[in-house]
Backbone as a ProteinNet text record, in pm:
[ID]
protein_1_A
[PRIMARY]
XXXXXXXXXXXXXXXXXXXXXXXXXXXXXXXXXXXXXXXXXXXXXXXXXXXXXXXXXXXXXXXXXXXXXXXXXXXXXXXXXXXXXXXXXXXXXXXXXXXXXXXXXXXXXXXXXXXXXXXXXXXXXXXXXXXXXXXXXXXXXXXXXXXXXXXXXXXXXXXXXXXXXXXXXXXXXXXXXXXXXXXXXXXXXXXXXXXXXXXXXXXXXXXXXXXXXXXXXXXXXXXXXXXXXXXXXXXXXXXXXXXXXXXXXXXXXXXXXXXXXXXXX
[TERTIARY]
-412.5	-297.7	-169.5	-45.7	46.3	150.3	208.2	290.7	439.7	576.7	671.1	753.6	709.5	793	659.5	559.3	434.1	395.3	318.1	218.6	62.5	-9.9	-136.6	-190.8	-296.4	-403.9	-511.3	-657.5	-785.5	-878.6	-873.3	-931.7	-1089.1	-1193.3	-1298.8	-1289.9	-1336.3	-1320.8	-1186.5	-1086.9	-953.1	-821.1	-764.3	-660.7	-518.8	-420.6	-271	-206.5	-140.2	-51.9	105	176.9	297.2	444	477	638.7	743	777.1	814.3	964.8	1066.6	1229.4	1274.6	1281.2	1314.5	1441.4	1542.8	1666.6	1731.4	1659.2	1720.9	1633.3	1620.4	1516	1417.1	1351.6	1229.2	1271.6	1409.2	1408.4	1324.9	1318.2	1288.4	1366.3	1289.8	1385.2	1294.9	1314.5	1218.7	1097	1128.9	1021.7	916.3	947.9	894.1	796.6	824.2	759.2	708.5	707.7	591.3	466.3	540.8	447.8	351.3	361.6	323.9	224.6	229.5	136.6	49.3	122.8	-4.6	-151.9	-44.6	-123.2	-287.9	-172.5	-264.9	-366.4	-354.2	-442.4	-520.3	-499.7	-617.7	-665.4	-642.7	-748.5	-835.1	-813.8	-813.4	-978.1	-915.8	-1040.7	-1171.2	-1106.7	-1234.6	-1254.7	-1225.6	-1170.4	-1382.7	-1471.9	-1659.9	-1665.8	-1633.4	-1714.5	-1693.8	-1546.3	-1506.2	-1526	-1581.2	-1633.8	-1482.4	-1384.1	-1307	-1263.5	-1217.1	-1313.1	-1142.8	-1045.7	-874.8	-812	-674.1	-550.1	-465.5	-394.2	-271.7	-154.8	-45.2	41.4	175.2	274.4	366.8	496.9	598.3	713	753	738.2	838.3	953.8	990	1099.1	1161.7	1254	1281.9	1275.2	1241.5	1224.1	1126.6	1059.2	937.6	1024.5	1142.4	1097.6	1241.2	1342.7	1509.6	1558	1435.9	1445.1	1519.6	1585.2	1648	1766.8	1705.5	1825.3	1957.1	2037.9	2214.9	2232.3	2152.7	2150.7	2122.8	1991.6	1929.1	1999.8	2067.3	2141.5	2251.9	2327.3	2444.8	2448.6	2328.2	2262.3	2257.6	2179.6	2194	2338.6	2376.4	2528.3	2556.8	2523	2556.3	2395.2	2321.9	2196.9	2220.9	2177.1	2174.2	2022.2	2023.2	1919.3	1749.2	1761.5	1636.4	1632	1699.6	1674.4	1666.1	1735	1681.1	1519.3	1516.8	1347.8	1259.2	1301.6	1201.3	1174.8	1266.5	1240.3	1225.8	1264.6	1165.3	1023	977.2	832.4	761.8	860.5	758.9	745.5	837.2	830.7	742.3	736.8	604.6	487.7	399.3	335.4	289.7	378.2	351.6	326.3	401.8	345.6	196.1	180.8	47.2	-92.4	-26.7	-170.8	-188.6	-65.3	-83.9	-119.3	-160.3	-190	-337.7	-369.5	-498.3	-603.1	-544.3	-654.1	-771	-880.1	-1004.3	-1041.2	-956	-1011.6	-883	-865.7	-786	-661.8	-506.5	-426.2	-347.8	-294	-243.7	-129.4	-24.7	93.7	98.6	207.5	240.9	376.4	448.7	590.7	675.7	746	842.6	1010.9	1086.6	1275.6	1272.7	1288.8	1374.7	1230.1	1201.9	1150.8	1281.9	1342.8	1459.8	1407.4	1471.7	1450.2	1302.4	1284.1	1137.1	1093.9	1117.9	1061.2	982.6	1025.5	969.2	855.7	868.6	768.2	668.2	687	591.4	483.1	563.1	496.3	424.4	475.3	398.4	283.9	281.4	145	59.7	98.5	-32.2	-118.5	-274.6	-316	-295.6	-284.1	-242.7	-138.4	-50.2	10.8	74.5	124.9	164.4	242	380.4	489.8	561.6	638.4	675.1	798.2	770.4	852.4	993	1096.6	1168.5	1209.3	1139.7	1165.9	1212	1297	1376.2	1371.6	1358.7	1290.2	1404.7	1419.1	1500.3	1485.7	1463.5	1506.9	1614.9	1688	1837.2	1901.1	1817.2	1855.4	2017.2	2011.1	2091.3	2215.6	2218.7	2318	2395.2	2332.9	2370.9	2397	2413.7	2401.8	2285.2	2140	2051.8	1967.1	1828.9	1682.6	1573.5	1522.9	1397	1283.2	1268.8	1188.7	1044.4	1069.6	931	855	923.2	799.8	795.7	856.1	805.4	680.2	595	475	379.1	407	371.4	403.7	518.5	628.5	566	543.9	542	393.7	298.5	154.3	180.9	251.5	269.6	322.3	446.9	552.3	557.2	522.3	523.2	665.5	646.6	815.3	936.4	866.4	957.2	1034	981.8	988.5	1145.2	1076.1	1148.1	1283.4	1263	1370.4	1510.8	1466.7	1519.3	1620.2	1491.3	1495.3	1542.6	1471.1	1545.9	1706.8	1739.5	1885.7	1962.3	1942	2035.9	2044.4	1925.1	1922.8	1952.7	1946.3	1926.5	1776.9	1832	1768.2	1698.2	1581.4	1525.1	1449.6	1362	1310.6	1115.6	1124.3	955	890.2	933.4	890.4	879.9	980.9	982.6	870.1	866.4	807.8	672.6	628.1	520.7	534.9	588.5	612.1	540.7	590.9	572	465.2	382.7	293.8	325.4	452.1	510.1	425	391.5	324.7	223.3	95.2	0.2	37.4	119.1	99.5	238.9	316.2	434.3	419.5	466	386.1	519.7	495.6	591.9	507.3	649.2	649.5	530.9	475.1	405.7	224.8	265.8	97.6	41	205.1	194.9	60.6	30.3	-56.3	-199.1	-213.4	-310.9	-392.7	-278.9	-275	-380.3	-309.5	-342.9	-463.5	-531.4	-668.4	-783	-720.6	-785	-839.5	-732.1	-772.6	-831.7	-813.6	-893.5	-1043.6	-1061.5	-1194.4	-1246.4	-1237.1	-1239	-1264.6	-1227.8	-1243.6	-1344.8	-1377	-1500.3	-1613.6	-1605.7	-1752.7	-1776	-1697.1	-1727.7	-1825.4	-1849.1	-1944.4	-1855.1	-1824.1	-1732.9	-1722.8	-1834.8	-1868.6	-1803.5	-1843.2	-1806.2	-1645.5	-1595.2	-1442.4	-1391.6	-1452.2	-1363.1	-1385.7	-1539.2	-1567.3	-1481.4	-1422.1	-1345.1	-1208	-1155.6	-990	-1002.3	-1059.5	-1108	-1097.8	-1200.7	-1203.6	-1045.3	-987.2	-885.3	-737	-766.9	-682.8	-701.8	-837.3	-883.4	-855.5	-888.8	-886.8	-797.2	-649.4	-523.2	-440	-467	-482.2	-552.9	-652.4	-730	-768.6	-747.2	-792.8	-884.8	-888.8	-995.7	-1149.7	-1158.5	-1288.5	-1360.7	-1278.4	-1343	-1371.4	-1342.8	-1357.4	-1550.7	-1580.8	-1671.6	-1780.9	-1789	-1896.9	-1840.5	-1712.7	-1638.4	-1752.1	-1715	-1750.8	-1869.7	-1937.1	-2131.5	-2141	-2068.4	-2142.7	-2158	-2012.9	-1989.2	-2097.9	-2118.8	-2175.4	-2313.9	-2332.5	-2437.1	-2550.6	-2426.2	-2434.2	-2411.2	-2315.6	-2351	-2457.8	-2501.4	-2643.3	-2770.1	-2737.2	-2835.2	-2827.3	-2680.2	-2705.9	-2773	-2786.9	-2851.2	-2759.2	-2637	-2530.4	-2541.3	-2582	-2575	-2666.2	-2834.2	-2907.6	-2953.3	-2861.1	-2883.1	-2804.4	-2671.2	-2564.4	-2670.1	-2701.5	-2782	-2948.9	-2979.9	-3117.5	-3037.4	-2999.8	-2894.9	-2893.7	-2813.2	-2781.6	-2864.6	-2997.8	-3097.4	-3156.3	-3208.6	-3237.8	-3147	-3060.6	-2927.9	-2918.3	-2900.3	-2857.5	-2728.9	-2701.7	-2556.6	-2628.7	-2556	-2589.2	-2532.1	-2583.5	-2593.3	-2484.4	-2399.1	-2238.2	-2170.7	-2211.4	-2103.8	-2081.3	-1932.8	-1930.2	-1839.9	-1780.2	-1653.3	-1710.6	-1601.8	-1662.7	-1648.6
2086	2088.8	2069.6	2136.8	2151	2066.6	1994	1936.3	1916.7	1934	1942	1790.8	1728.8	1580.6	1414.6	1515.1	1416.6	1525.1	1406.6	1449.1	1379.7	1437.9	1428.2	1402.3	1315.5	1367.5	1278.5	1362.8	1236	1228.2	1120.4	1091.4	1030.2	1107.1	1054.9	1026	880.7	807.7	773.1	789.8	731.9	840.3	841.1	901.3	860.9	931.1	825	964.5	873.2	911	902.6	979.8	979.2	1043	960.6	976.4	1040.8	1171.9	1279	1301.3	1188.1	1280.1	1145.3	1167.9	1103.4	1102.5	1230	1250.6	1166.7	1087.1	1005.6	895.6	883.9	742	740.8	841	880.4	768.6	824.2	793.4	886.5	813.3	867.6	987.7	1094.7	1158.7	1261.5	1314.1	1376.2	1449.7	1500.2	1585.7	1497.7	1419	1277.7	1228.6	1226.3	1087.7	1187.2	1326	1404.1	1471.2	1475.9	1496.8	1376.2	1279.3	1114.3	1166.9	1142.1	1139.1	1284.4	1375.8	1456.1	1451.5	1369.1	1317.7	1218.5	1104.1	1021.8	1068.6	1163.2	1169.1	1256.3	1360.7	1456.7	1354	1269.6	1198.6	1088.9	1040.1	933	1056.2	1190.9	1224.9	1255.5	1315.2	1341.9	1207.3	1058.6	991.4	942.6	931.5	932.4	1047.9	1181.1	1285.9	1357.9	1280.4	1331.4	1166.8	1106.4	946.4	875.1	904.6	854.8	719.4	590.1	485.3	336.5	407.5	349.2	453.7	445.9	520	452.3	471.8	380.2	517	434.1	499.1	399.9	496.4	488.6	567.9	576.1	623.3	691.2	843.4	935.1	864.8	892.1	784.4	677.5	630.5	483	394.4	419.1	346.6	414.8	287.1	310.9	353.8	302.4	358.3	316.6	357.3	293.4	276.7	340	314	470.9	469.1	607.2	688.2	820.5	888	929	931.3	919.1	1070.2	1184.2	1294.7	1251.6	1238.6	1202	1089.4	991.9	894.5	933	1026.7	1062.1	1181.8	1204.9	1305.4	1219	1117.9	1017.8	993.6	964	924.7	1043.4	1130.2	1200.5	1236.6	1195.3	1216.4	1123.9	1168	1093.8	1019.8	928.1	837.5	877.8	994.8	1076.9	1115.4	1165.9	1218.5	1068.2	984.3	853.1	850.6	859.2	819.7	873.3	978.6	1100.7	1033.9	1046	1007.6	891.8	749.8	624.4	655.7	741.1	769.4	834.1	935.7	955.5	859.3	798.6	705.7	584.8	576.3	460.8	513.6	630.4	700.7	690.2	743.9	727.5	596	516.8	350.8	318.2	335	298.3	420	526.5	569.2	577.4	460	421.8	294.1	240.6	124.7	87.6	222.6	235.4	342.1	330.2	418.1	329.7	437.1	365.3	293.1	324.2	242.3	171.1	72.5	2.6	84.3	76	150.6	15	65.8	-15.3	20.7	-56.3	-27	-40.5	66.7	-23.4	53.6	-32.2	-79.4	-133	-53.5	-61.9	11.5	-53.6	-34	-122.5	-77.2	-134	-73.3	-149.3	-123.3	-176.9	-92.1	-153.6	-106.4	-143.7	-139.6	-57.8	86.4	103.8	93.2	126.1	23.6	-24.2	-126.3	-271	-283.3	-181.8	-151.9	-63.5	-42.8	37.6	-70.7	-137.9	-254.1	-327.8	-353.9	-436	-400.6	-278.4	-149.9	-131.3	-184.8	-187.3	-277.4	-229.4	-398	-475	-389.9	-475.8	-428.5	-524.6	-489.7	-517.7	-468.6	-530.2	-498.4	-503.2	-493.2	-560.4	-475.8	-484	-652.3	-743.9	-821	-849.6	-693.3	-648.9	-586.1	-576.9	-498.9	-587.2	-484.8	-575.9	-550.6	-628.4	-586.1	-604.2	-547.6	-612.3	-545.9	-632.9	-579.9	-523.3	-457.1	-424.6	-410.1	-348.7	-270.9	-341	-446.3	-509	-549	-502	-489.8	-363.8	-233.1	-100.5	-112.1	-258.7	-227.5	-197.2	-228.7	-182.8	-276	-245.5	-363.3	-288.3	-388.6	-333.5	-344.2	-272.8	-269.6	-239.9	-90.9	-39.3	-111.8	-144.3	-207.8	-393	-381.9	-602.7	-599.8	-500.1	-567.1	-605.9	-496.7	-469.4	-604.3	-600.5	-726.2	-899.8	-901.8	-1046.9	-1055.9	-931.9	-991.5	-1064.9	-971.2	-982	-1162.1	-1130.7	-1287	-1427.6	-1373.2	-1501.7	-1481.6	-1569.9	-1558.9	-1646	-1738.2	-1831.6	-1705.1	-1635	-1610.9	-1438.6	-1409	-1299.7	-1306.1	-1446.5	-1491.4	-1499.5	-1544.7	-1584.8	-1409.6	-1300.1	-1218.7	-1061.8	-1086	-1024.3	-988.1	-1131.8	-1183.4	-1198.8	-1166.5	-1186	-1032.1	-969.5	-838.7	-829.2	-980.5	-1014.5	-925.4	-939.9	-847.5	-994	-935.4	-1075.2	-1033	-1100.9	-1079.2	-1069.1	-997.3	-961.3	-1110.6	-1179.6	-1338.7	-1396.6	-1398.1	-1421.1	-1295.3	-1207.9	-1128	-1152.1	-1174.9	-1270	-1413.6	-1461.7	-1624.6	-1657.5	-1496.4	-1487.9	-1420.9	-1360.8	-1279.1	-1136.2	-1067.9	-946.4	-870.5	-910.2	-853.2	-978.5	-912.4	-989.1	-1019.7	-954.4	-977.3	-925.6	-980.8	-956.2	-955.6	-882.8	-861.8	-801.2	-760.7	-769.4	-581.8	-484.9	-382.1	-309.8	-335.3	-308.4	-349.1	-463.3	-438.6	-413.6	-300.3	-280.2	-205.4	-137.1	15	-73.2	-183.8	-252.5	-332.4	-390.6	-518.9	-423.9	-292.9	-172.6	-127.9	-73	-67.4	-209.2	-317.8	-441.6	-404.5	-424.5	-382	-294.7	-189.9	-70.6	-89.9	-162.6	-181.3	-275.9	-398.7	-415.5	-406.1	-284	-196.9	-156.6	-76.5	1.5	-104.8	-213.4	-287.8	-344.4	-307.9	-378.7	-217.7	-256.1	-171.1	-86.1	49.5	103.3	91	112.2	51.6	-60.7	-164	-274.9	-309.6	-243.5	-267.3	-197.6	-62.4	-48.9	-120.1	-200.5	-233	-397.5	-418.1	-555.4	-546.8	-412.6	-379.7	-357.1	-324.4	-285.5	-432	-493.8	-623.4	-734.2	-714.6	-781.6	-731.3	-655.3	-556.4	-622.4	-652	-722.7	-848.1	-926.4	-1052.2	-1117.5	-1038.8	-1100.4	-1151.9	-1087.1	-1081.6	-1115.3	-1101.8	-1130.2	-1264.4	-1341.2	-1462.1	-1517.5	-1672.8	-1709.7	-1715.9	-1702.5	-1722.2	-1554.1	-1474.3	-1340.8	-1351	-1415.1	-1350.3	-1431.3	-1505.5	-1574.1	-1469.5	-1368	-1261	-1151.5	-1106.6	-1004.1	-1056	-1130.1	-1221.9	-1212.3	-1244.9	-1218	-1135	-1004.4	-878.9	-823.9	-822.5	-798.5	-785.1	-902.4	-964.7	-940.1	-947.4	-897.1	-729.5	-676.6	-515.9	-500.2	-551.6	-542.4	-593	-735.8	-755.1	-697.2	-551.4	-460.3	-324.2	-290.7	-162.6	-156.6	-13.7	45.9	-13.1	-37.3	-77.1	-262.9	-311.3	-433.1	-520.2	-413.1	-441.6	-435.3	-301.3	-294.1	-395.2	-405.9	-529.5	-658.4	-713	-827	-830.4	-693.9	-702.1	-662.7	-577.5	-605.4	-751.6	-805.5	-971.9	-1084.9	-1035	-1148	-1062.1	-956.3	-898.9	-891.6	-926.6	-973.6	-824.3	-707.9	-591	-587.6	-398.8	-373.2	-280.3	-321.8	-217.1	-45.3	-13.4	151.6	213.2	135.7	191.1	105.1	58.5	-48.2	30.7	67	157.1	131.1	23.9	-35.8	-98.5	-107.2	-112	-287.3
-231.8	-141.9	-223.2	-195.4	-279.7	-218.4	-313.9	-232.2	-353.1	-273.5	-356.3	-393	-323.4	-370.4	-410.5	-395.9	-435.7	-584.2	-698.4	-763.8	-740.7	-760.1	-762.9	-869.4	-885.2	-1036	-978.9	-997.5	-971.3	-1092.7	-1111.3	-1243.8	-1199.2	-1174.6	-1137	-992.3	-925.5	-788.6	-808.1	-865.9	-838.4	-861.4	-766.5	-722.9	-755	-835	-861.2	-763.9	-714.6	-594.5	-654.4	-697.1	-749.9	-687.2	-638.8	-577.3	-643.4	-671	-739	-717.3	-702.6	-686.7	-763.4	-900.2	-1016.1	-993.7	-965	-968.2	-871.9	-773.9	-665	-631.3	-755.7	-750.8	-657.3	-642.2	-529.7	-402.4	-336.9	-232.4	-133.1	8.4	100.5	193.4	229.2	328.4	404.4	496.7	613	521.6	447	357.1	287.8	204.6	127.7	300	350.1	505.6	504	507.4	573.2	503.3	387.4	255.9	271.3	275.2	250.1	371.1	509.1	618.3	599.6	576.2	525.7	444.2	319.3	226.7	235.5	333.6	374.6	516.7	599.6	666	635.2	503.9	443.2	399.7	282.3	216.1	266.8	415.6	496.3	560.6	556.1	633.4	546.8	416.5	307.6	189.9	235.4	102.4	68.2	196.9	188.9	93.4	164.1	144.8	-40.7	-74	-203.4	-283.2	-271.5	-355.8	-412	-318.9	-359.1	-340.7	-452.2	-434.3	-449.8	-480.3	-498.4	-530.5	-496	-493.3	-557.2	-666.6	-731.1	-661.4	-635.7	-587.9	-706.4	-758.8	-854.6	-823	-899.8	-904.1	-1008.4	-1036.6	-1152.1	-1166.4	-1313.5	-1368.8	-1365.1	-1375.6	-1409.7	-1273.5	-1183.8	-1040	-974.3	-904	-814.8	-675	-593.7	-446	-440	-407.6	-384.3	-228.5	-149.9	-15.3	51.9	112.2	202.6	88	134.1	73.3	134.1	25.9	81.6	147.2	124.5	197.8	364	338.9	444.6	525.9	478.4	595	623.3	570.2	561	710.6	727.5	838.7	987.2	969.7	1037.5	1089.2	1066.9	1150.8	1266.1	1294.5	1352.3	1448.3	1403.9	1499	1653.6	1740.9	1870.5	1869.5	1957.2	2010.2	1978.5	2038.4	2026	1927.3	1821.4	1719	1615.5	1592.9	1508.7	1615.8	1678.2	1763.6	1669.6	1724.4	1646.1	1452.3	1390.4	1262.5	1212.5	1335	1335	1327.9	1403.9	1475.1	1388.7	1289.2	1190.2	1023.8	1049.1	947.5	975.5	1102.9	1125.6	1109	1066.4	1148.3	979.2	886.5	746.6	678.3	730.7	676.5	764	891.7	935.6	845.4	873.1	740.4	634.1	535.5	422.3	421.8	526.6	583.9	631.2	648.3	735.6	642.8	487.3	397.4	357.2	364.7	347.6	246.4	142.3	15.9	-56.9	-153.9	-147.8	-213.2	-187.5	-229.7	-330.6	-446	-535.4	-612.5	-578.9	-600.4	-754.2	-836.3	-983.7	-946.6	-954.7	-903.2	-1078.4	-1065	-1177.9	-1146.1	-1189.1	-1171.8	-1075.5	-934.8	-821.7	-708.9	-577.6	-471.3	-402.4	-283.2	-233.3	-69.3	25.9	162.1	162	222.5	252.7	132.1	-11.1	-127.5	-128.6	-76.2	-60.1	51.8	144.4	240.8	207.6	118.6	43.8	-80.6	-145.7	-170.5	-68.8	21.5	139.9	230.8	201.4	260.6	168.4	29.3	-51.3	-36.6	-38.2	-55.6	-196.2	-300.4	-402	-475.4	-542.6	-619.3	-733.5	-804	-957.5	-985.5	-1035.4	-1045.2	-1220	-1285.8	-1391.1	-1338.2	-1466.6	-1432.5	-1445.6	-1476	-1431.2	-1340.8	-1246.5	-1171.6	-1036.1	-977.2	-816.5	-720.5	-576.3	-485.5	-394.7	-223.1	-144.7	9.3	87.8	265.4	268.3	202	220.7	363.4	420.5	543.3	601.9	664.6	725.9	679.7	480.8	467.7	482.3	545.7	577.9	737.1	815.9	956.4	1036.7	952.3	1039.9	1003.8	1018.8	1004.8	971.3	887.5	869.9	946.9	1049.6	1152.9	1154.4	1079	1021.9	1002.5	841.4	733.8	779.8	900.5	935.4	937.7	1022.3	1022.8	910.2	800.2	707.7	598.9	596.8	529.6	555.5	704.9	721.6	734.9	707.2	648.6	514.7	484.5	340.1	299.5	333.9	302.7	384.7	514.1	651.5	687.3	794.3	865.8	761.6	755.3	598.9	555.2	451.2	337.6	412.5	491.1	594.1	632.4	694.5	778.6	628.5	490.6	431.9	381.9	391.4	304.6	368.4	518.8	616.5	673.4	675.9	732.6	642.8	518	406.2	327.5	288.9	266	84.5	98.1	-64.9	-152.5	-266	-387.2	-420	-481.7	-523.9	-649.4	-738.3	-852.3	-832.3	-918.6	-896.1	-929.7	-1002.4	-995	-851.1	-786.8	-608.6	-554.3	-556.5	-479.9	-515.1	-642.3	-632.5	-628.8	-560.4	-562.4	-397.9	-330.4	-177.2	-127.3	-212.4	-191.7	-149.3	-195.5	-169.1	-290.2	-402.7	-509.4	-571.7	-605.8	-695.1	-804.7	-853.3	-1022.1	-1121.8	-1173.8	-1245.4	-1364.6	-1493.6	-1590.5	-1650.9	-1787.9	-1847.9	-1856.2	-1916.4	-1892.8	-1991.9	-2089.6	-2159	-2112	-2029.8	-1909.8	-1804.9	-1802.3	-1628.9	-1646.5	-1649.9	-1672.2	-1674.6	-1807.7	-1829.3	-1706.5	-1633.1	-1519.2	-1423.7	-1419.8	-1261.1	-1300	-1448.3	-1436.3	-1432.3	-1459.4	-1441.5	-1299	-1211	-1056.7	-1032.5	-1063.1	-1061.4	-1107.5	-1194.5	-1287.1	-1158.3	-1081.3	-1041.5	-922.3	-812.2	-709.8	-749.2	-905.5	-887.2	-912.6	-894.1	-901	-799.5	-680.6	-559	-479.9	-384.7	-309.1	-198.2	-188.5	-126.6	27	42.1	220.5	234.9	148.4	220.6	149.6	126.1	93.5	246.3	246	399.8	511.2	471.8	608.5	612.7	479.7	485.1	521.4	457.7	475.7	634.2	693	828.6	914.8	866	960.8	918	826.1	782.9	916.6	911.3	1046.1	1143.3	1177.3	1308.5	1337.4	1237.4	1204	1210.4	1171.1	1150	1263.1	1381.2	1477.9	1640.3	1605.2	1730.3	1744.2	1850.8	1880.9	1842.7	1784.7	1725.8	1765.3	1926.4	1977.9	1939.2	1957.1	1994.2	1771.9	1726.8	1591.2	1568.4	1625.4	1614.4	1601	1734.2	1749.7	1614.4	1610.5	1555.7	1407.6	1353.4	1211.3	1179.3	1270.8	1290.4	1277	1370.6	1346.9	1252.2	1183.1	1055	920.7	918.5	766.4	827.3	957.3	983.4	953	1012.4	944	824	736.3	586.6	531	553.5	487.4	530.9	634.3	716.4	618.7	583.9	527.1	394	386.9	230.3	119.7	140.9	26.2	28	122.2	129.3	79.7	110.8	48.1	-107.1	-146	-316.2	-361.5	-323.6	-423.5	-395.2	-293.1	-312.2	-368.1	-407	-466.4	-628.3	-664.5	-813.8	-884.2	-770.4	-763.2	-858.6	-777.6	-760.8	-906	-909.9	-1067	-1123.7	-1137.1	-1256.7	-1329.3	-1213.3	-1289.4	-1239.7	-1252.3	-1219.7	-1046.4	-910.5	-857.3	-895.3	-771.5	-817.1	-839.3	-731.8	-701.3	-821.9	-907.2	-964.5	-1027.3	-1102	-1233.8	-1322.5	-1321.7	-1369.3	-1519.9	-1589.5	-1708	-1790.9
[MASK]
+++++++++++++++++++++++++++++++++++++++++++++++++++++++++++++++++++++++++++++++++++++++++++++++++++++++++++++++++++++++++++++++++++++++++++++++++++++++++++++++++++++++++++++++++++++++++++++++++++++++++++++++++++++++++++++++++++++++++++++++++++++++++++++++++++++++++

């Protein structure tokens, strides 16, 4: 599938997902959000059938994500009600199925993540970030909010950390952004690359089933009332220590091999 503001490359079970408008700090703009949900709901539908097992998602040239483009907002001012609707709706639409990919997506974040940026960091499940690099809710200093990426955000940070980062629209340091749980891991620029196949190495020794079937219940979990998680919880671990994958990692285990799926090095 061709796409003009994404690159592609799959290296085996792993996929780098690359944000392609260097010239504008791979901001966002109607084309980018739609490229993106394309992206993610082809690979969301073949990610079993093609063994695809993590996604690192990155940024062409000196910045990972600068948030909205000045074309594109500059358009905005003149859109009516329905038309900001409309391109809220598809910008949510792109964070929930980068949100909702089957296997774990992993940010390597380097320059600046700034307003959706930063929501883009916050939709990863993991991430690692050069410890230069700068992060920020901006929005609200443009007159607006970051609406989108909250839900995404305050899994991420808590209301603490939001309230601080939200309402101020302050820039903060990849030290804070991992201080808050906005990023796993801050690293100096020479291990970014190193840090992201750690993880990666990592992903591939876990059992693929049961990564979706965890990113899955983590969705549920975060959420749903504590009584109903009691059955939710059972069933769970129940059906994993039932399947074919559940049963090899714990017979592996006990013969102190590698299971079948493990392949990490």
């Amino acid at each position: 599938m061709a796409y003009q503001f994404l690159l592609t490359r799959r290296d085996g079970p792993i996929e780098y997902l690359t944000l392609n408008r260097p010239d504008v700090r791979n901001a966002f703009n109607e084309e980018v959000i739609a490229e993106l949900t394309r992206w993610t709901s082809a690979t969301s539908e073949t990610a079993e059938m093609t063994g695809l097992r993590a996604v690192v998602l990155g940024g062409a040239g000196p910045v990972f994500c600068a948030g909205a483009d000045l074309t594109w907002m500059s358009q905005m001012v003149a859109y009516t009600e329905a038309d900001n609707l409309r391109d809220a709706m598809a910008m949510s639409r792109m964070f929930a199925g980068l949100n909702t990919l089957p296997v774990p997506l992993i940010g390597r974040i380097h320059g600046a993540a700034l307003g959706g940026g930063s929501g883009l960091a916050a939709v990863c499940d993991i991430a690692v970030a050069e410890e230069s690099a700068i992060f920020g809710f901006t929005e609200v200093k443009l007159g607006i909010i970051p609406v989108i990426i909250a839900p995404y955000a305050l899994a991420k940070i808590g209301r603490s950390a939001a309230r601080e980062l939200f309402l101020t629209g302050m820039r903060f340091s990849a030290a804070r952004a991992r201080e808050i749980g906005l990023v796993h891991a801050a690293v100096p620029a020479n291990q970014l690359d190193t840090t992201v196949d750690a993880y990666v190495n990592e992903v591939l020794g876990a059992g693929p089933e049961a990564i979706a079937a965890a990113k899955a219940l983590l969705a549920r979990a975060w959420t749903g009332p504590a009584p109903e998680m009691i059955g939710l919880t059972a069933e769970a671990i129940a059906a994993r220590r039932a399947s074919a994958e559940g049963q090899e990692g714990m017979r592996a285990f006990i013969e102190k091999r590698k299971a079948s799926w493990n392949v990490s090095q």
